[in-house]
N, C-alpha and C positions, 0 to 999 in steps of 0.2 A: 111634537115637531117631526118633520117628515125630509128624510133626508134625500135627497135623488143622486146616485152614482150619475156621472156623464160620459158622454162614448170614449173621452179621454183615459176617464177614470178617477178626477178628481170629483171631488161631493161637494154639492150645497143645498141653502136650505130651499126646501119648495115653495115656488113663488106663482100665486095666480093666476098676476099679471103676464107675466110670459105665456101662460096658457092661453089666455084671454087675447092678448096680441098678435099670438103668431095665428091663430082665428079668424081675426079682423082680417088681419093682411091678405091672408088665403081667399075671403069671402069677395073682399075688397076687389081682389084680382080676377075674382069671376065675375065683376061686374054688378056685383047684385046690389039691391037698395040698402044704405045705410040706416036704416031705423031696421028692417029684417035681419041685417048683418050684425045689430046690436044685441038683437033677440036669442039670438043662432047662438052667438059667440056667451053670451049668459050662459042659456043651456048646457053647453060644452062645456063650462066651465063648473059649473056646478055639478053636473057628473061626473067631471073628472076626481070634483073636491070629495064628492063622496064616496067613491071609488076607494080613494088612498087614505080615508080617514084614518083607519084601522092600523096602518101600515107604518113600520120606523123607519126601512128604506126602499126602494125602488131604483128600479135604472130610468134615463131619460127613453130610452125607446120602447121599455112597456110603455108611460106615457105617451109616447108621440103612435105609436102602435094605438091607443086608447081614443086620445083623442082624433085621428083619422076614421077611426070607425064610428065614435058618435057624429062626426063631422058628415061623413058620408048617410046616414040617416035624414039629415036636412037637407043638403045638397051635394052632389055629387062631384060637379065640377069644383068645388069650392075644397071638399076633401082632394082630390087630384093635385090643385094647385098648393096645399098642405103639405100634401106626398112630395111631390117634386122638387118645393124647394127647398126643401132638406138634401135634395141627392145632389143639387149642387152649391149648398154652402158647407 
């Protein structure tokens, strides 16, 4: 099990889904086709999963750091809109 520190500081356990969502959303927001956005957001996620296999914990912004980067590999705007809405939630 793989634990993720958060920028607050509290831990929990790593989830996916959140990966896989906050993806969609970002792809979603660039407009792109939903059957590519499904594609996109797999891949990211699955890199991310094998990423931190290995790992007991992490912080959320290695991950969001991680996944922006394979994000931006498929599309660019779609990593952008990733990056951003983190800077204001």
């Amino acid at each position: 099990m793989v634990i993720i520190v958060k920028r607050r500081g509290h831990k929990e356990k790593f989830d996916e889904r959140k990966i896989y969502a906050s993806c969609y959303a970002a792809c979603l927001s660039s407009h792109l086709d939903r059957k590519y956005t499904e594609r996109v957001c797999e891949a990211v996620t699955k890199h991310i999963k094998s990423w931190i296999k290995n790992k007991k914990i992490i912080s959320s912004s290695r991950i969001f750091k991680m996944v922006e980067k394979t994000l931006r590999k498929h599309d660019r705007d779609a990593a952008f809109m990733y990056k951003t809405h983190r800077d204001i939630s």
